[in-house]
Every structure is written in C-alpha cells, then in structure tokens.
DOFI-781905 format. One record per atom (N, C-alpha, C): x, y, z. Coordinates in steps of 0.02 Angstrom, whole numbers, padded with zeros to 5 digits, always signed. Example, Ala and Ser with C-alpha at 12.3 -4.5 7.8 and 13.67 -1.06 7.14 Angstrom:
# DOFI-781905
+00660-00284+00390;+00615-00225+00390;+00660-00165+00390;+00642-00112+00354;+00684-00053+00357;+00645+00002+00394;
***
This chain:
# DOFI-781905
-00784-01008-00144;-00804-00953-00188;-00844-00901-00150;-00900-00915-00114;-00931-00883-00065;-00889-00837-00035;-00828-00880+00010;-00801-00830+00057;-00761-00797+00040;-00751-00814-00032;-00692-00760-00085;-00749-00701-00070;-00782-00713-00117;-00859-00650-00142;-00867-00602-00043;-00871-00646-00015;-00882-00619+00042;-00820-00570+00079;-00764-00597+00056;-00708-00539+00086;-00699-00485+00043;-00708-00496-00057;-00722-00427-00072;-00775-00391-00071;-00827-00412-00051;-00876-00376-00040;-00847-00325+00021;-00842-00358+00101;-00786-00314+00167;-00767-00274+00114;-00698-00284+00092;-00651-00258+00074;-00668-00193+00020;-00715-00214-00021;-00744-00125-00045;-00787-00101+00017;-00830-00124+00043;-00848-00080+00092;-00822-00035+00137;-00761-00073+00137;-00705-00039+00189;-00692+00023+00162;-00669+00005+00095;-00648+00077+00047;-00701+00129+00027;-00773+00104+00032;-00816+00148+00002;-00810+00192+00075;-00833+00173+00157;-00840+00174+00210;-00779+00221+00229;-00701+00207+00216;-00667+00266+00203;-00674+00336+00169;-00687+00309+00113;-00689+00361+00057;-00736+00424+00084;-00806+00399+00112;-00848+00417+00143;-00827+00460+00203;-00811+00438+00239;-00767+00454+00316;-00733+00518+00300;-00697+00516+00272;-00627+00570+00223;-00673+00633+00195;-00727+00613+00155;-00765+00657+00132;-00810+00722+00170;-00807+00675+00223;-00871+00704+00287;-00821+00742+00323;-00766+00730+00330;-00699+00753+00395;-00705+00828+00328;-00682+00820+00270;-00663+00866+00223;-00714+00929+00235;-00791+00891+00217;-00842+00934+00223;-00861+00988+00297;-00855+00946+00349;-00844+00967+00407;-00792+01028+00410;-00726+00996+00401;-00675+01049+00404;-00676+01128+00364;-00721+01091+00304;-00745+01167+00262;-00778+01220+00298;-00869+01173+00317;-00887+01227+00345;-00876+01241+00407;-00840+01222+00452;-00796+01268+00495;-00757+01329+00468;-00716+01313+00431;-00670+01362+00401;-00715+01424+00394;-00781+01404+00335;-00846+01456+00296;-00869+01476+00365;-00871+01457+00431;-00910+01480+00478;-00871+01576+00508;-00791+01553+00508;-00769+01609+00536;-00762+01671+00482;-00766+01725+00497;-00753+01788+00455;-00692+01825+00449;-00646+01817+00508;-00604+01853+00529;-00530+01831+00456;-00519+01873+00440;-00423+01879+00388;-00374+01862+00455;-00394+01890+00507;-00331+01913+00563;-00281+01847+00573;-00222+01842+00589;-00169+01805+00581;-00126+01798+00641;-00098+01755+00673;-00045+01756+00752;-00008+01707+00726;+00046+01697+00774;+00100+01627+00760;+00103+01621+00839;+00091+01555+00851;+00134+01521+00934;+00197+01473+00901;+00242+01534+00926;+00303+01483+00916;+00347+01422+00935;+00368+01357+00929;+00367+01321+00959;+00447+01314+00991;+00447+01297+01070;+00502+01310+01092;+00522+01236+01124;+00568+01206+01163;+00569+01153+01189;+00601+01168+01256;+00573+01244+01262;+00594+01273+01360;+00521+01283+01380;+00515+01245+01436;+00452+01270+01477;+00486+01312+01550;+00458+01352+01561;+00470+01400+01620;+00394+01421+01646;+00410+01439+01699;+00371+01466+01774;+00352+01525+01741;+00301+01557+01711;+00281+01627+01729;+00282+01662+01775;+00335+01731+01772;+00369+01747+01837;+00344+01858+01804;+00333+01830+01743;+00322+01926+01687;+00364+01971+01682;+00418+01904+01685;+00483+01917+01651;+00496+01921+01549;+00481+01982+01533;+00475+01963+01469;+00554+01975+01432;+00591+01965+01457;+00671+01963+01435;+00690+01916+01432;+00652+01846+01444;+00671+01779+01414;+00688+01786+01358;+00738+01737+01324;+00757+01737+01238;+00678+01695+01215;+00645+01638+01261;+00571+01616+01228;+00541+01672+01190;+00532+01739+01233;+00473+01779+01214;+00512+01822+01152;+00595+01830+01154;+00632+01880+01091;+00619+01840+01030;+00610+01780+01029;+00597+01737+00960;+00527+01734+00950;+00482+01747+00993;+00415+01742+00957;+00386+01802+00918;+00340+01801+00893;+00313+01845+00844;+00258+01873+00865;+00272+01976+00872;+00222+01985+00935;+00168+02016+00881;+00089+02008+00901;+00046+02070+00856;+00042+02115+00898;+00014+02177+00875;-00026+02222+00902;-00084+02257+00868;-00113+02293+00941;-00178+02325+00927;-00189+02372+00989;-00236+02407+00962;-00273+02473+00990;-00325+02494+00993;-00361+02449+00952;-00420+02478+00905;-00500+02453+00957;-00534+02487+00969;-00597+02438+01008;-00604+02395+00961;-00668+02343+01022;-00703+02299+00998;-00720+02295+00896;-00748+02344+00906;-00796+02380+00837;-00752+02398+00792;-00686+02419+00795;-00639+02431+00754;-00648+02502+00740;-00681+02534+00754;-00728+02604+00754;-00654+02666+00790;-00637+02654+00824;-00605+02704+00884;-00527+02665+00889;-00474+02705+00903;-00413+02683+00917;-00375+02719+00988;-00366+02679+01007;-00334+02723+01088;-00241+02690+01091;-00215+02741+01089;-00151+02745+01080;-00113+02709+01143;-00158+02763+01184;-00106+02745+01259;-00153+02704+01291;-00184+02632+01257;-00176+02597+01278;-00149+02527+01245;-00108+02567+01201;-00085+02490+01147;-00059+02413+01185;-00109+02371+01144;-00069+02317+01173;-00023+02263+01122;+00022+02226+01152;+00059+02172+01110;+00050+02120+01129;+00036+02057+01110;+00030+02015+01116;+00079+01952+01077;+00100+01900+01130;+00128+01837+01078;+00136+01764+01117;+00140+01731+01084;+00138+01664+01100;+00199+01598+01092;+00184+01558+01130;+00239+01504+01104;+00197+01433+01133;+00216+01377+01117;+00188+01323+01135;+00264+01269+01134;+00230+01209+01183;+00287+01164+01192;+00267+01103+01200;+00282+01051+01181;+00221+00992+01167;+00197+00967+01270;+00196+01024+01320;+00156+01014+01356;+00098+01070+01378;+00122+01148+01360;+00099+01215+01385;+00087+01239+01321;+00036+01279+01320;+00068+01370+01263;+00031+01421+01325;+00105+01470+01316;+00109+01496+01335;+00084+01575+01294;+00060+01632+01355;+00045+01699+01320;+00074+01742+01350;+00093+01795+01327;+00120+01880+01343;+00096+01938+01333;+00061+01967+01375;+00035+02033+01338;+00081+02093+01360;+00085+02134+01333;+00120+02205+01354;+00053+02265+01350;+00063+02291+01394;-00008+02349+01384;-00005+02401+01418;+00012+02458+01366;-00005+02507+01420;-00060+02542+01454;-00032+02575+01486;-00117+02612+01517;-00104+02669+01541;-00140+02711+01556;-00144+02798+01607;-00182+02778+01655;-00211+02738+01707;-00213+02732+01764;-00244+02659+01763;-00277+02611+01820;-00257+02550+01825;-00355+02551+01891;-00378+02463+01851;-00439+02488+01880;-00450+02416+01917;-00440+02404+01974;-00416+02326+02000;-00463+02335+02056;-00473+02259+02104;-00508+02240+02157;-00456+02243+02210;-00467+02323+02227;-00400+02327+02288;-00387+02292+02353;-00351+02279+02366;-00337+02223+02438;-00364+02167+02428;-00387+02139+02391;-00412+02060+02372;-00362+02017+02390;-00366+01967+02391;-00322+01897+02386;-00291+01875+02305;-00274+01886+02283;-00267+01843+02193;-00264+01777+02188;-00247+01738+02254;-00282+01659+02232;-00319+01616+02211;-00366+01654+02260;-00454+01610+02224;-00473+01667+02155;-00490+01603+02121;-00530+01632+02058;-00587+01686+02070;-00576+01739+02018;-00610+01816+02045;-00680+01816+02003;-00745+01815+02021;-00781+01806+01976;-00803+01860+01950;-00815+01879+01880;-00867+01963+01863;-00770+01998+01867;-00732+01958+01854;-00658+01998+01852;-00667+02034+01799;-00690+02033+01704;-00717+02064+01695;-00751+02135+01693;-00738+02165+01750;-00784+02230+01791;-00725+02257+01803;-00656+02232+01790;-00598+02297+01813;-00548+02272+01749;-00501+02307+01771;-00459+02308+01688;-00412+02210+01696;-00442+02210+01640;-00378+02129+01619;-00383+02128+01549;-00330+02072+01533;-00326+02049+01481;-00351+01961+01474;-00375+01967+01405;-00405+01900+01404;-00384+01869+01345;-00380+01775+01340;-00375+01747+01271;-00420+01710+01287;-00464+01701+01235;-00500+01652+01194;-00483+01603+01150;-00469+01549+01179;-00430+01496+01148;-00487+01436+01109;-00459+01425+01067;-00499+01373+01023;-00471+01323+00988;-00433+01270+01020;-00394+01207+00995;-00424+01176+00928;-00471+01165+00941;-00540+01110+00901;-00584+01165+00879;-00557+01192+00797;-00590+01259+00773;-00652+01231+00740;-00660+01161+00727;-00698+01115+00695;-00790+01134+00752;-00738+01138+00790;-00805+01158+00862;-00804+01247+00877;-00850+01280+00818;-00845+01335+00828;-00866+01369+00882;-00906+01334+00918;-00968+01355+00982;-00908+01347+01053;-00870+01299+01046;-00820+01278+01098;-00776+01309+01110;-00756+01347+01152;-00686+01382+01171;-00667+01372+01258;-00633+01417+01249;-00599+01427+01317;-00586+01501+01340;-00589+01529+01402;-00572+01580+01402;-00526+01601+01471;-00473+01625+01471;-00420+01635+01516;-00402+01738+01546;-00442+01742+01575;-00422+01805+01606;-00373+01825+01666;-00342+01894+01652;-00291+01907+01718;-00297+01972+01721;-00297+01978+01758;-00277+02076+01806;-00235+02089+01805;-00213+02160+01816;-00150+02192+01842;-00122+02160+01901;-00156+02136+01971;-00136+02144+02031;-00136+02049+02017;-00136+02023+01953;-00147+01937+01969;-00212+01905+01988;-00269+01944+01995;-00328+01892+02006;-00337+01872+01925;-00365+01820+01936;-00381+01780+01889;-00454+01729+01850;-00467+01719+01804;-00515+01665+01801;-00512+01630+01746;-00545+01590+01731;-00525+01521+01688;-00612+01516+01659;-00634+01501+01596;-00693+01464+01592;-00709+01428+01523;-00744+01379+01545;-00765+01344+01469;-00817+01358+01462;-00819+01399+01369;-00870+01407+01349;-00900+01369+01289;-00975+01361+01301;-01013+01319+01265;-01085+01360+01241;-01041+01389+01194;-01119+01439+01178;-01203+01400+01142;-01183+01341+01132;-01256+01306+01126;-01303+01287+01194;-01251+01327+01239;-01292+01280+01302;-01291+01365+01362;-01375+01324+01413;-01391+01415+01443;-01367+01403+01508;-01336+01404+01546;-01272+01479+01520;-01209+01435+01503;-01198+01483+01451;-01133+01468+01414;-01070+01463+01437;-01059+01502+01513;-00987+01504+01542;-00995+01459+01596;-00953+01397+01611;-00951+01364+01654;-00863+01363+01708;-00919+01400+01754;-00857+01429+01810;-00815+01375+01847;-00856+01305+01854;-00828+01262+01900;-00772+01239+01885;-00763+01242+01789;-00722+01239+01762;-00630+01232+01774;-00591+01226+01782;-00529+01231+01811;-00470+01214+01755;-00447+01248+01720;-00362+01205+01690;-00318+01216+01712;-00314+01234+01801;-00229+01227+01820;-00179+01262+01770;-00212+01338+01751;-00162+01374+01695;-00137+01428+01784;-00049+01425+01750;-00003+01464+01784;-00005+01549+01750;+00012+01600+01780;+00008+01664+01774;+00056+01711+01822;+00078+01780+01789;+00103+01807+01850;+00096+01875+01794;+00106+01920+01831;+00100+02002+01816;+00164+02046+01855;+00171+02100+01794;+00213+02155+01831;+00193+02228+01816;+00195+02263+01853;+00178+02333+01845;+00230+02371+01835;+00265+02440+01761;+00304+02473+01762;+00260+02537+01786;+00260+02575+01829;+00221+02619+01854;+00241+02695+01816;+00328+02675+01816;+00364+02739+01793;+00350+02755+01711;+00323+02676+01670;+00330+02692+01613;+00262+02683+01585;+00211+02667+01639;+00142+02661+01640;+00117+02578+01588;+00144+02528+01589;+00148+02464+01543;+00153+02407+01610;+00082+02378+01602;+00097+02309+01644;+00077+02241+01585;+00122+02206+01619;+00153+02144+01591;+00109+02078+01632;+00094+02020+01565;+00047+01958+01579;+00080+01925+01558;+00095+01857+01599;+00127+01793+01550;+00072+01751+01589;+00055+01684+01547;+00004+01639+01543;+00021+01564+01537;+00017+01525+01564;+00039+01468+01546;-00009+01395+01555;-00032+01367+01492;-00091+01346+01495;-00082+01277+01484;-00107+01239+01509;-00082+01145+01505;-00114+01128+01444;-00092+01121+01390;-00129+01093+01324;-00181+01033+01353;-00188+00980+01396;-00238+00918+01404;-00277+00958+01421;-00290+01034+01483;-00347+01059+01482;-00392+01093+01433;-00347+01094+01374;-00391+01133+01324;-00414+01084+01261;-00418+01003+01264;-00425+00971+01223;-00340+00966+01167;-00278+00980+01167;-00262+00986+01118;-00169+00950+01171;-00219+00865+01154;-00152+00837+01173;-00110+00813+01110;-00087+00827+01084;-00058+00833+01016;-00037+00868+00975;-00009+00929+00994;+00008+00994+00940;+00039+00965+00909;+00036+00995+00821;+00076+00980+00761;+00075+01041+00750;+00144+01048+00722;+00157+01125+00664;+00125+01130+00619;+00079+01165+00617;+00057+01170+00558;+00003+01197+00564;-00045+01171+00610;-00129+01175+00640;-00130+01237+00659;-00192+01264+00615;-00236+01314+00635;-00278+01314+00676;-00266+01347+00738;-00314+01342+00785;-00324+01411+00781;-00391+01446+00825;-00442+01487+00847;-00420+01519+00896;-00420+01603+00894;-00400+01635+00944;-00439+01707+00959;-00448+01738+01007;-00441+01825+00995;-00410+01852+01070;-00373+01880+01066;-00364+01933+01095;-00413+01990+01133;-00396+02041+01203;-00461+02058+01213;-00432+02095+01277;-00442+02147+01300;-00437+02214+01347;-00474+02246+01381;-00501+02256+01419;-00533+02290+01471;-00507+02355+01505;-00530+02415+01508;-00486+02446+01519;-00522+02512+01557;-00532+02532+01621;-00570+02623+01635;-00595+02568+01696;-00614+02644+01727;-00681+02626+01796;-00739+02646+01760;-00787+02636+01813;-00866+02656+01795;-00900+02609+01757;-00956+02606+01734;-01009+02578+01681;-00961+02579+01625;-00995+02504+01591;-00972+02486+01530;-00960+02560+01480;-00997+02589+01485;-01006+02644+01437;-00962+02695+01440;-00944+02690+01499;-00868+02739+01517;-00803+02703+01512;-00783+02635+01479;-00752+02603+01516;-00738+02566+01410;-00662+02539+01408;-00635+02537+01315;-00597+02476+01345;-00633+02431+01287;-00655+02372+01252;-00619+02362+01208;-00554+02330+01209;-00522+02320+01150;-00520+02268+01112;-00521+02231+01048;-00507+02176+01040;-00448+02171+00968;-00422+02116+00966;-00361+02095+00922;-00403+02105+00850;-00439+02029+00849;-00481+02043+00774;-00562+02060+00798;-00562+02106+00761;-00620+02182+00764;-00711+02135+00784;-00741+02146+00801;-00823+02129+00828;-00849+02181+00793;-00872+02181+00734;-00906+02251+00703;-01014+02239+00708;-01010+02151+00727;-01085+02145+00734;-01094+02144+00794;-01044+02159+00831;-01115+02164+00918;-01046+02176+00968;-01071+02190+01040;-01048+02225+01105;-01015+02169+01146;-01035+02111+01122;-00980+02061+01166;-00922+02036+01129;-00871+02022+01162;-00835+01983+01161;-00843+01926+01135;-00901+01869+01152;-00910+01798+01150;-00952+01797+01081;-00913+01811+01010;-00924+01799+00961;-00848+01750+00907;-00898+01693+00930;-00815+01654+00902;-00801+01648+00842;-00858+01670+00799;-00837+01653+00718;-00783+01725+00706;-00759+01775+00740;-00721+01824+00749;-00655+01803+00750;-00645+01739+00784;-00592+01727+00806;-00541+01726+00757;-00479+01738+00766;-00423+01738+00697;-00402+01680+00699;-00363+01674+00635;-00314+01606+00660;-00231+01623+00711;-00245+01564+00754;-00173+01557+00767;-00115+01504+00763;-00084+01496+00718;-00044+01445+00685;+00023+01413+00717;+00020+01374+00720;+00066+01320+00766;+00127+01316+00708;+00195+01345+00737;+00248+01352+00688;+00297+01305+00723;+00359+01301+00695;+00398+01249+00718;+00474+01275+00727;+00473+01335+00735;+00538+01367+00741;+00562+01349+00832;+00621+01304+00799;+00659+01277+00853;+00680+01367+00917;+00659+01374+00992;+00714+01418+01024;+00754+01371+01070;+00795+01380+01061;+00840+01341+01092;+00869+01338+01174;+00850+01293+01206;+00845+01290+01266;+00937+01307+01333;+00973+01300+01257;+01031+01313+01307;+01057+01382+01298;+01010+01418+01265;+01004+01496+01283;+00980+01524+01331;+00942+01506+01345;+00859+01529+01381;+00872+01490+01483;+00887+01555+01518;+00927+01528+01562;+00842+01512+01622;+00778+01501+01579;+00734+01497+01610;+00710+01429+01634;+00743+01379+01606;+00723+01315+01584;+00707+01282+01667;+00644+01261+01665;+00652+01193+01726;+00645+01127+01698;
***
C-alpha cells in the first residue's frame, strides 16, 4: 500500500512538475515576444541546395526566395534612393544563407588590404551587415556578420549584458564573396553561415527567429556618412538595439535542387 501511495504521489509530481515546466517555457516565450517592438517581417526560404558563395545572384536558390527592401536610415527619418538595398535569405538544414543587392554613387573601402584576415573597426567604410538571433528567447544574444565591397570581413558575438559586448575572438567559419557592377553602380553580398555556429542546430519551419538588416555607406565622420537599417532605430544612433530586431521566419518551400546547377 505504501509503495502504491508512493508511486502516485512520483507520478502527480511528475505532472504538477510538467505542468509547471510548460508554464514557465510559455511565460518566458511571452516576455520575449513583449520585449521586441519591431511589426517588420522576412522569410528564409528553405532549399535542399547548398552552394559556395561565389555573388552570383542568378542562382534559381536566390529567384525563389523572398527579397525585402529598404532605404530609409537608421531613424526612419530620411530616405536615400540611390542607395536602395534588397535583401533575402534561404536556409538548409546545414547553412542560411544571405544576399544583399545595394546600390551606391561611389564606394568607401580599405584600399589594397588583404580580405582574409578579419578587418577590425570594418564598420568605418561602407558594408553590409546581419544581425542574427536564432534563440529570440535570448534577447541580449545575437550575432553579427559584416562584409565590404572589396570582401573584408568580420564575424562577432554579441552579449550586451556583458562589458564589452562584442567578442572579436569569436569565429563561425561563415563563407562570403562580393561583386561589383561599376557600370550600373550595385554591388552584390552572398553570406553563408554554419547554423552550429549560431546556436541553431535544428531549424524547423515555422520558427521565428530575430533579425535586422543594416548599411554603412559615405567617407568621413559618422556625421557625414548614412546609416541604413531594415527595421527603423527611432530610440538611439546604434545599431546594437536588439529589441528592434524583426522577425525572420523559417518557411518550408521546397527549391529544387535539380534546377539549381549550383549544387555541391
């Protein structure tokens, strides 16, 4: 009788101890959600071709994904035409991959450099950047992936509870390549990022993850020099405001790999 009494005793605990568990994951997941501000919306489409970033954007991968755009600064305040950018994504249960298209009226790079080693303060000349956020549950946690016109590059994990927040030593072995149309003034970014470096060994269709978009663009002091971002920063001058971030939604639209003459 005892060890009857004694296994349902376990046995609701188990269930209260669930019930509990479920409740806290729920609550958690809320105020994450209540933490961000941003409406803004993306899709990474899901493909089952992985390819070399070469900024080739005439792959059929990149004709099936779903591109946004923007123009608008940081602040949402100002819109600059000729420098519109597009942006889009795809993921594959090992990479997601990015594309930007952007134009520009002249080009503000670290001339004669090397583009191998990671460029630090890259930042300080024109690139494009994503802010990635797998684990939106961890609003403070991101990632951030920058590239240049000419291919320098940098990678960092950010941890804004902790001083300093960007940790350079950082590394995810993300692939990249760039092209310059000079004649039509539009250079081209493809990105290719190992999902285990960003926490997110498991994509499902469906998951909302954390993103923004982000542009650099002029010579001179910040003050001479346009700041663009996807979803708008209307409370402050940086970039590294993650409750901004939009969603970007993990879709499940098959592209089909015996199209796509990119496949390795």
């Amino acid at each position: 009788m005892f060890a009857c009494l004694t296994r349902s005793c376990l046995f609701v605990g188990a269930v209260v101890f669930a019930s509990f568990a479920a409740l806290s994951a729920r609550q958690a997941a809320s105020k994450s959600e209540q933490a961000y501000s941003s409406s803004m919306e993306a899709e990474t489409t899901h493909s089952s071709v992985d390819f070399v970033p070469d900024g080739d954007l005439a792959k059929p991968s990149w004709k099936h994904a779903k591109w946004v755009e923007f123009d608008n600064d940081a602040s949402g305040k100002f819109h600059y035409p000729e420098l519109t950018t597009r942006v889009a994504s795809i993921w594959t249960e090992t990479h997601i991959y990015f594309a930007f298209w952007s134009r520009y009226d002249s080009l503000n790079i670290y001339e004669g450099e090397d583009p191998k080693p990671e460029r630090w303060q890259l930042w300080d000349r024109d690139v494009v950047e994503v802010f990635l956020n797998p684990q939106p549950e961890r609003v403070n946690h991101y990632f951030e992936f920058e590239v240049a016109p000419n291919n320098q590059w940098i990678d960092l994990e950010i941890d804004k509870t902790k001083e300093p927040f960007n940790d350079p030593s950082w590394n995810s072995g993300f692939e990249h390549a760039t092209r310059v149309d000079a004649e039509d003034h539009v250079w081209i970014t493809e990105m290719r990022i190992p999902l285990p470096a960003v926490n997110a060994k498991d994509p499902r269709p469906g998951s909302p993850w954390r993103a923004n978009f982000f542009r650099a663009a002029g010579k001179g002091r910040d003050e001479h020099r346009k700041f663009l971002a996807w979803s708008i920063i209307p409370e402050g001058k940086t970039f590294h405001v993650p409750t901004r971030f939009g969603v970007l939604k993990l879709v499940d639209f098959q592209i089909d790999a015996a199209r796509d003459g990119s496949l390795n």
